[in-house]
RODO-2510 file (C-alpha; in nm, 4 decimals, decimal comma):
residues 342
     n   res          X          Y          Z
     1     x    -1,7194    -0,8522    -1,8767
     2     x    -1,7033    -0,5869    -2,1577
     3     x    -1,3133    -0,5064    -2,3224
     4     x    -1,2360    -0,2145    -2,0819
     5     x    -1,2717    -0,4496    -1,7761
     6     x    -1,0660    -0,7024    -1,9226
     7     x    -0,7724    -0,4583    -1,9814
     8     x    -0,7808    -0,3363    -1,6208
     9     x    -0,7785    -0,6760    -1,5075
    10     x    -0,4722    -0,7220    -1,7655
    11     x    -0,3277    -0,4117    -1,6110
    12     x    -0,3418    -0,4907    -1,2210
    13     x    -0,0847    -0,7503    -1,2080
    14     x     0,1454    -0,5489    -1,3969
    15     x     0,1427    -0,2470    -1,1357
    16     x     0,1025    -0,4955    -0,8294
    17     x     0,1509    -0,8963    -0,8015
    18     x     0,0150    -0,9163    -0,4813
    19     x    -0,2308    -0,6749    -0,4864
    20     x    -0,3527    -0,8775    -0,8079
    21     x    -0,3878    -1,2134    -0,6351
    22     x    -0,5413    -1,0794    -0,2875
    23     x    -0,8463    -0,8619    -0,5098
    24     x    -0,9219    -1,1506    -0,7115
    25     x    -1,0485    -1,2907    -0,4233
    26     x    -1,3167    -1,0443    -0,3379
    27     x    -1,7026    -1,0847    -0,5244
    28     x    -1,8770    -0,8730    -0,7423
    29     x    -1,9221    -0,5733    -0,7582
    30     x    -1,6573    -0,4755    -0,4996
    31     x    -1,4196    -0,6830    -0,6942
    32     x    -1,3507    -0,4367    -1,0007
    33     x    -1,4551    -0,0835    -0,7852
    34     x    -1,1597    -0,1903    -0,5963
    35     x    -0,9684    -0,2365    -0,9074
    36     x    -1,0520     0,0854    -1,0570
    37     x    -0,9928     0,2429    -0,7158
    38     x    -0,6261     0,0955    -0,6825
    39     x    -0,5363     0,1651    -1,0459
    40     x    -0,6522     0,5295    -0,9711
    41     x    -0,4354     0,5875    -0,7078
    42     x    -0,1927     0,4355    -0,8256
    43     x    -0,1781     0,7057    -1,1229
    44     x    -0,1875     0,9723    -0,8420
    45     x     0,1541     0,7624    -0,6654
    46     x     0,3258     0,7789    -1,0050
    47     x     0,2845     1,0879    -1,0987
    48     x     0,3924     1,1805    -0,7238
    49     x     0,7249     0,9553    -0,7271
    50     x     0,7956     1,1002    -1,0854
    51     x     1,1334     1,3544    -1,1430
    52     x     0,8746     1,6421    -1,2433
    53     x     0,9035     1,9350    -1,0658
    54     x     0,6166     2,0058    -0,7765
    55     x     0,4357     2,2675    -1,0068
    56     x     0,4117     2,0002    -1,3370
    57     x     0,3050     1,7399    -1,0600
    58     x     0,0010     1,9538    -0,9269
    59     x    -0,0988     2,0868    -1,2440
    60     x    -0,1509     1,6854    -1,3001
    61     x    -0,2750     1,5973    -0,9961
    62     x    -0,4997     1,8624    -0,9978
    63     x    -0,6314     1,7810    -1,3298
    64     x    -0,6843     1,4084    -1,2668
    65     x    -0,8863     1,4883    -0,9731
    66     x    -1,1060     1,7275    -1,2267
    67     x    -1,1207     1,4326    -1,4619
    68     x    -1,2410     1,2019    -1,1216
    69     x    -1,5130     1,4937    -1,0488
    70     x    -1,6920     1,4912    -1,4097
    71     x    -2,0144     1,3034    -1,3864
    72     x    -1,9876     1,1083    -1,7073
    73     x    -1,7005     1,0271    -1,9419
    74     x    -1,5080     1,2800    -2,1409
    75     x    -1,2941     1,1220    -2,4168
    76     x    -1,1613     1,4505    -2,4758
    77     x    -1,1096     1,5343    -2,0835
    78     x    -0,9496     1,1696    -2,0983
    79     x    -0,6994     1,2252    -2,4269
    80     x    -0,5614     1,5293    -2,2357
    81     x    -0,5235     1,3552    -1,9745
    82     x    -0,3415     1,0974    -2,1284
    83     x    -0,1279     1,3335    -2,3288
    84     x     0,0156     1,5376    -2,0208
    85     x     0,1142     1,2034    -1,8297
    86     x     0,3458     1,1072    -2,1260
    87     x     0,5994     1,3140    -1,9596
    88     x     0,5819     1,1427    -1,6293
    89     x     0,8824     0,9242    -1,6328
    90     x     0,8321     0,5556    -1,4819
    91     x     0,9001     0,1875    -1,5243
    92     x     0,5827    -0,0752    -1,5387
    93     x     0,3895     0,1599    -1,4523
    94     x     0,3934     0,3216    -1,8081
    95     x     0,1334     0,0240    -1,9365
    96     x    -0,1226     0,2221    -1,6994
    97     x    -0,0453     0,5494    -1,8369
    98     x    -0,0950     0,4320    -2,1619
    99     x    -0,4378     0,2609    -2,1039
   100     x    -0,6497     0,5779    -1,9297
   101     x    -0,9418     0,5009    -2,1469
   102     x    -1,0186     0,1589    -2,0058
   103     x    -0,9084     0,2633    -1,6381
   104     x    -1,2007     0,5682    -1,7122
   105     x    -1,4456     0,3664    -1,8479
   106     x    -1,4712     0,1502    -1,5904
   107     x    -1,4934     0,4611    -1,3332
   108     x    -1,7550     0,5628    -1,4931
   109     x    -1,9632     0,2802    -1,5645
   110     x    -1,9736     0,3016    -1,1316
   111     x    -2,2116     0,3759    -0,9262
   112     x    -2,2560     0,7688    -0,7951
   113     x    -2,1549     0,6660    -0,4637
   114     x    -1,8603     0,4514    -0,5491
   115     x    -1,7035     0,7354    -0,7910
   116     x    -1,7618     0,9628    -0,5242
   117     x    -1,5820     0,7624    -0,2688
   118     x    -1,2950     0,6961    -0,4677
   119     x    -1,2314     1,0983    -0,5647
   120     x    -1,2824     1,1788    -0,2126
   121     x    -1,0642     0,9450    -0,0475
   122     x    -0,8343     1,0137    -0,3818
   123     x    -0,8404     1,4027    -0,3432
   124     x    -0,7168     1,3456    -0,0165
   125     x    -0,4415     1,1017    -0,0839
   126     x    -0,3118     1,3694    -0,3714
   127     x    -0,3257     1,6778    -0,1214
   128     x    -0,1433     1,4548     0,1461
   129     x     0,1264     1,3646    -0,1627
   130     x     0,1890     1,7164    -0,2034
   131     x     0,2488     1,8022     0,1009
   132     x     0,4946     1,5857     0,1693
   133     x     0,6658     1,7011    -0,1804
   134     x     0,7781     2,0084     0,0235
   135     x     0,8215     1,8309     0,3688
   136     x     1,1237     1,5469     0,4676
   137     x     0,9890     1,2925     0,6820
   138     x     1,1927     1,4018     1,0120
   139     x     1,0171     1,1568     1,2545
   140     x     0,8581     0,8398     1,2946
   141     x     0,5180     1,0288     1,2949
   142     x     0,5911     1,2075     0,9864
   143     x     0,6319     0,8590     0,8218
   144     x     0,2789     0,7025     0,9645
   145     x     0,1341     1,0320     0,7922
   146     x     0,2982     1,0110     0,5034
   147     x     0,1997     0,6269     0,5296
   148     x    -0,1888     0,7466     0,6088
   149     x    -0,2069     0,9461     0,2994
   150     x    -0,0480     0,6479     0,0495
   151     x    -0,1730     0,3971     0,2280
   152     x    -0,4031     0,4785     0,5193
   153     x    -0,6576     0,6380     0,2846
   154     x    -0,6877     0,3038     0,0752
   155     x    -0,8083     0,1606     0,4284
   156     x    -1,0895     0,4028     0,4750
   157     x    -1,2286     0,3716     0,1357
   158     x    -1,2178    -0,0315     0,1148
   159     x    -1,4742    -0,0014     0,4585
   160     x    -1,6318     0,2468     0,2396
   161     x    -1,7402     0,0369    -0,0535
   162     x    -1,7833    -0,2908     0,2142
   163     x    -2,0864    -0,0573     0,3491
   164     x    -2,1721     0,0727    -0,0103
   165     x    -2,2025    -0,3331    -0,1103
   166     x    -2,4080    -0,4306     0,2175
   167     x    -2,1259    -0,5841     0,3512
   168     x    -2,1103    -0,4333     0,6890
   169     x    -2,3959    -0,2382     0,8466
   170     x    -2,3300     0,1451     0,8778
   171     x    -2,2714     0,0853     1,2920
   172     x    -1,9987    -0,1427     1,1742
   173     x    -1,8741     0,0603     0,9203
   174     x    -1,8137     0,3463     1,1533
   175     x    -1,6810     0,1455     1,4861
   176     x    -1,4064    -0,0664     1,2319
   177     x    -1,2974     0,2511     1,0303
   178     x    -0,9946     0,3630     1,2594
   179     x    -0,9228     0,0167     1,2281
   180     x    -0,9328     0,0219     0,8306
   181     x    -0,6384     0,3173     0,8586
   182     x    -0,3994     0,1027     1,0742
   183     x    -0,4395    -0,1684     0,8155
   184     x    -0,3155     0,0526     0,5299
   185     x    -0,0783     0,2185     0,7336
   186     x     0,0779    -0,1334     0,8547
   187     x     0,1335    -0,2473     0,4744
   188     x     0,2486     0,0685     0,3669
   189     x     0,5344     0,0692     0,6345
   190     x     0,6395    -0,2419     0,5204
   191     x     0,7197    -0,1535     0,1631
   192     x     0,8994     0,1733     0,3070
   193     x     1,1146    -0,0940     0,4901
   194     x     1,1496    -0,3223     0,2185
   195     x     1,1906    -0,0811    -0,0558
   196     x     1,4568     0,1519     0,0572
   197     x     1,7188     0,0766    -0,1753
   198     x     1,5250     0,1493    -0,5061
   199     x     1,3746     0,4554    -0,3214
   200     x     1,7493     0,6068    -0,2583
   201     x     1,8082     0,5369    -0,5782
   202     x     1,5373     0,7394    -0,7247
   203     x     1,6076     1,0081    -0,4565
   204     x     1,3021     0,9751    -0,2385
   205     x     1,3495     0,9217     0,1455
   206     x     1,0784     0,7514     0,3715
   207     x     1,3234     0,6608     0,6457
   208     x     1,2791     0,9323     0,9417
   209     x     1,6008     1,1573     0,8827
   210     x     1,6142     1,2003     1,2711
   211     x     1,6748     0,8665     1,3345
   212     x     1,9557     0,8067     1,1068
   213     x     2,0958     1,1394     1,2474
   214     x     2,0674     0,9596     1,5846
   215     x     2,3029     0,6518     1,4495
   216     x     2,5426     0,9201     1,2616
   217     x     2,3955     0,7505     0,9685
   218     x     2,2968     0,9349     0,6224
   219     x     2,0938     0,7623     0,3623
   220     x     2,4548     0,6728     0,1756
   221     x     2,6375     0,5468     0,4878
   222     x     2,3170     0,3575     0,5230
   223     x     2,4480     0,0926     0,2922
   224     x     2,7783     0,0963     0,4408
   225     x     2,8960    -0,2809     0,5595
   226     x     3,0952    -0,0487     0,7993
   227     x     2,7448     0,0693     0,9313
   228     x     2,5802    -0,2773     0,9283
   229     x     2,5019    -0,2443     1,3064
   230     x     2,3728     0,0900     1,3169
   231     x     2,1381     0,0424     1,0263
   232     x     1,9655    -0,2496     1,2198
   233     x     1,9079    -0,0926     1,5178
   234     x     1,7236     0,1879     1,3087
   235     x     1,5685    -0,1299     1,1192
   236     x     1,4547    -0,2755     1,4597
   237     x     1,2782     0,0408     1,6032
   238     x     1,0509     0,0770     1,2744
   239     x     0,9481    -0,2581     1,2735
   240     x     0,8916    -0,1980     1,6467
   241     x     0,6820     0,0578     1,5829
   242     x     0,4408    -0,0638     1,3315
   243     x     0,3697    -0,3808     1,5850
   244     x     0,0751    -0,1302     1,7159
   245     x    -0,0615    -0,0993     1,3273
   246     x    -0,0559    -0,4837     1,2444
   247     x    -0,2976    -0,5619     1,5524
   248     x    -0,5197    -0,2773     1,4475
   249     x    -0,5012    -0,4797     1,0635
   250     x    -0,5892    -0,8190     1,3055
   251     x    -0,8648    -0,6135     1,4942
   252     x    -1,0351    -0,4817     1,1505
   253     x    -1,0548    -0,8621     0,9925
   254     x    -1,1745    -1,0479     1,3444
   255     x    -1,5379    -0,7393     1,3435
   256     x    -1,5621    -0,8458     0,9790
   257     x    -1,9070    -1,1021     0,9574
   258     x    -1,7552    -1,4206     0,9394
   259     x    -1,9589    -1,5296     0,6854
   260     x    -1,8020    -1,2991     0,4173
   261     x    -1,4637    -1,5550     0,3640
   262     x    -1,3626    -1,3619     0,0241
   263     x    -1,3852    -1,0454     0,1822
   264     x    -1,1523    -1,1644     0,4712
   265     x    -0,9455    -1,3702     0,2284
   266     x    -0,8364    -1,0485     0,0660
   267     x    -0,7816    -0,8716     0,3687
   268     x    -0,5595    -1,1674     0,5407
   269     x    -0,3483    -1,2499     0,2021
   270     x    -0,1751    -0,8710     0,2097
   271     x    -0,1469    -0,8427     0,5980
   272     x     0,0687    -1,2316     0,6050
   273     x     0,2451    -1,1222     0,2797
   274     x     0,3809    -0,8335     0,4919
   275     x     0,4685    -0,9936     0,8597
   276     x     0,6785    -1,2882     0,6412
   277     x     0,8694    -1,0072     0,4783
   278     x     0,9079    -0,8681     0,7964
   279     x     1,0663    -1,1879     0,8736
   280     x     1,2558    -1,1921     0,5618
   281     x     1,4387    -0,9203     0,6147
   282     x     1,5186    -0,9638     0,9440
   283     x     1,6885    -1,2996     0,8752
   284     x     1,8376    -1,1643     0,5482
   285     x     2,0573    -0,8518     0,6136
   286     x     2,0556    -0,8311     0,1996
   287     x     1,8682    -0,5332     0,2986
   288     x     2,1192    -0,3831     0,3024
   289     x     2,3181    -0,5278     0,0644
   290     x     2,2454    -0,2888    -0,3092
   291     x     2,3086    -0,6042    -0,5388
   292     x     2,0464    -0,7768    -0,3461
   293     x     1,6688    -0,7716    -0,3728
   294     x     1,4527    -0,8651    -0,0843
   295     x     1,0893    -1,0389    -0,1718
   296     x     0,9192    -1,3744    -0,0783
   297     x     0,8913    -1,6379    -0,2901
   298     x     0,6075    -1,6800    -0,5243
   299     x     0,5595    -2,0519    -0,3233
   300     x     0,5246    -1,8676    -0,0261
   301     x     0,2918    -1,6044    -0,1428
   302     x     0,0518    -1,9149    -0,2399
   303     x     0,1070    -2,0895     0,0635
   304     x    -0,0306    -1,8000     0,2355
   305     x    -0,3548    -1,7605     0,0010
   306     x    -0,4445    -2,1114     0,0773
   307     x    -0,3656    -2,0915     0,4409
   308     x    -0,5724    -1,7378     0,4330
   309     x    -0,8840    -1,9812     0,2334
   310     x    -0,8372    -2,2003     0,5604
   311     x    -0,8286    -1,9555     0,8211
   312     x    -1,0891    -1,7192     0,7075
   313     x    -1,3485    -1,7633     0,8722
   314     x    -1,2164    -1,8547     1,2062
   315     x    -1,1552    -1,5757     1,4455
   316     x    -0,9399    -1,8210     1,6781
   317     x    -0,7325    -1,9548     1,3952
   318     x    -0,6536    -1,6050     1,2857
   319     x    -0,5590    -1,4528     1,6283
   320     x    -0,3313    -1,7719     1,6426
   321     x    -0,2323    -1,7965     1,2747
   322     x    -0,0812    -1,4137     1,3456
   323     x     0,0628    -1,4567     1,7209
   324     x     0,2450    -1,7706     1,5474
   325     x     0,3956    -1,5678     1,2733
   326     x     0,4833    -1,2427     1,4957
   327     x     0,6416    -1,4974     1,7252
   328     x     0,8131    -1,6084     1,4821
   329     x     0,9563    -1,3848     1,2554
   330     x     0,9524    -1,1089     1,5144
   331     x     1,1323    -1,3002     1,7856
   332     x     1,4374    -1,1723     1,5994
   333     x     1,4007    -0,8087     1,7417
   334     x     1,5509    -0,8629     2,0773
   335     x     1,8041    -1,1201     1,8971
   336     x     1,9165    -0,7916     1,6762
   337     x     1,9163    -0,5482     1,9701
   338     x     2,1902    -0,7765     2,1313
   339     x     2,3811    -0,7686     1,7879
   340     x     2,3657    -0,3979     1,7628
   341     x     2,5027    -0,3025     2,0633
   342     x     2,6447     0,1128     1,9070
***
C-alpha cells in the first residue's frame, strides 16, 4: 500500500464511520475503487450542501468532473482544483478538501474501466445535485429522486465494479441492477429521516413540503412540542414508504453468489445499521427534540458487523435476520398511528 492509499484510508472514517467499517470488509481490488469512488462523491455532496451560490457550485462541479475525465494525473489540474474548493465552507469534511492529491492519485492509479464508471455514475449524481439546487422537494417522489441521485447512483456503480471484479456475471449484473438503486435509495432515506435537524439548520429541506403542508406543519413548527403528533404521523408515512426500498436492498444481497461473504458483509452491515435507526427513532421522539442527537451506539454498530459475519452467507438467516428486525422496530408504525390521531 503506497502513502496516497494510506491517507484515503485515514480519510474515510473521518467523512463516514459506518461507511468506514462496512468497506473494510470488501477484498481487493474493489476494496479501495470503492473508497476512491465514495470519497469522490462525497466531494461532489459537499460542494452541493455548501452556502455557495448555484453558479460558484457548477463552475466546481463542472470542473471536478473535467478533472474525473483526464486520462492521467494533472498536478496542476489537481492544485486548481484544490484551490477553488477552499471556499466551500464545511465541517469534517474539510480534511478531504485538503487532501485532493492522494484522493487523485489513487483515481488514477485505476483501471480505465473503473475511472470511467465512477465519472459516469459521478456526472450523473452532480447533474441530479443541480437540479435539485433549483427544485424543493414537493412530494414523496421528488425525495426518492433526489435520494436516486445521492444515493441511488452509488447503488448502480457498486454492481458496476462487482461485474468489473468478476464478481457477478454480466446476466447478473444486469437482472440485480434495479435492485442496486433501491438499496441506495433505502439508506439514503434514512439519513434524510435521521438528519433533519442539522439539515434545517443549514437551510436545506429533504422532507416533502406537501406533506408538512398537509399537517399545517412548516419546517420550524416541525420542532414544535405543540406539533409532536403531527410531526409523527408525517414521520410514520416516510418510513412507510421506504418499506418497498429495504426489500429491494434484501432482494439485491439474497442474488449475490453466496460464496462472496465480504461482499455481502458490506452490503448487510449498512442496510441493519439503517432499519435499527429506524427503530431508534421511532422509540426515541428526540427526533424531534433540537438538543438531542439521534445515532446507535457504537456497541450496536459492532453487534451488527458480527451478526452480518454470521449471517452472510445464509439466504434463510438473512430473510429472517431482516423480517425479525422490521418486526421489530417497525411494529411501532401502527402503535404511532393510534398516538397521532390529528
Amino acid at each position: 500500500m503506497n502513502k496516497y492509499e494510506m491517507r484515503c484510508w485515514q480519510i474515510l472514517p473521518l467523512v463516514s464511520r459506518s461507511f468506514a467499517l462496512a468497506i473494510k470488509m470488501l477484498p481487493q481490488p474493489i476494496k479501495i475503487q470503492l473508497n476512491i469512488a465514495y470519497l469522490i462523491y462525497r466531494i461532489i455532496d459537499t460542494i452541493e450542501d455548501s452556502s455557495l451560490t448555484i453558479s460558484k457550485k457548477r463552475k466546481h462541479l463542472n470542473f471536478l468532473i473535467s478533472v474525473l475525465e483526464e486520462k492521467e494525473y494533472k498536478p496542476r489540474k489537481i492544485k486548481t482544483l484544490e484551490c477553488k474548493l477552499k471556499e466551500v465552507n464545511c465541517t469534517y469534511e474539510r480534511i478531504l478538501l485538503d487532501n485532493l492529491e492522494s484522493v487523485f492519485r489513487v483515481f488514477y492509479f485505476q483501471p480505465e474501466n473503473i475511472r470511467k464508471s465512477i465519472t459516469r455514475w459521478g456526472k450523473i449524481m452532480k447533474n441530479g445535485m443541480l437540479k435539485f439546487q433549483k427544485k424543493q422537494i414537493t412530494t414523496l417522489e421528488d425525495q426518492r429522486k433526489y435520494s436516486y441521485y445521492v444515493a441511488g447512483v452509488v447503488g448502480y456503480l457498486f454492481n458496476e465494479l462487482l461485474y468489473y471484479n468478476k464478481i457477478i456475471t454480466k446476466k447478473t449484473k444486469n437482472k440485480i441492477s434495479k435492485y442496486a438503486k433501491r438499496f441506495g435509495i433505502a439508506l439514503q432515506k434514512i439519513n434524510i429521516i435521521r438528519d433533519v435537524k442539522d439539515d434545517v439548520k443549514e437551510k436545506r429541506y429533504f422532507w416533502p413540503i406537501n406533506l408538512l403542508k398537509k399537517y399545517s406543519l412548516d419546517y420550524q413548527k416541525l420542532f414544535e412540542k405543540e406539533n409532536r403528533a403531527k410531526a409523527l404521523e408525517i414521520l410514520r408515512i416516510m418510513i412507510e414508504d421506504t418499506k418497498k426500498d429495504v426489500f429491494g436492498a434484501l432482494a439485491y444481497i439474497k442474488a449475490l453468489p453466496k460464496n462472496e461473504i465480504k461482499v455481502r458483509i458490506f452490503c448487510l452491515i449498512p442496510l441493519f445499521m439503517a432499519l435499527e435507526s429506524y427503530g431508534l427513532i421511532l422509540k426515541d421522539q428526540s427526533l424531534f427534540e433540537l438538543e438531542k442527537k439521534v445515532k446507535i451506539s457504537r456497541k450496536e454498530v459492532y453487534l451488527i458487523a458480527l451478526k452480518a459475519a454470521l449471517a452472510a452467507n445464509s439466504n434463510k438467516i438473512i430473510s429472517k435476520w431482516l423480517l425479525t428486525t422490521i418486526s421489530k422496530n417497525f411494529a411501532l408504525l401502527p402503535r404511532l398511528a393510534r398516538q397521532t390521531k390529528i
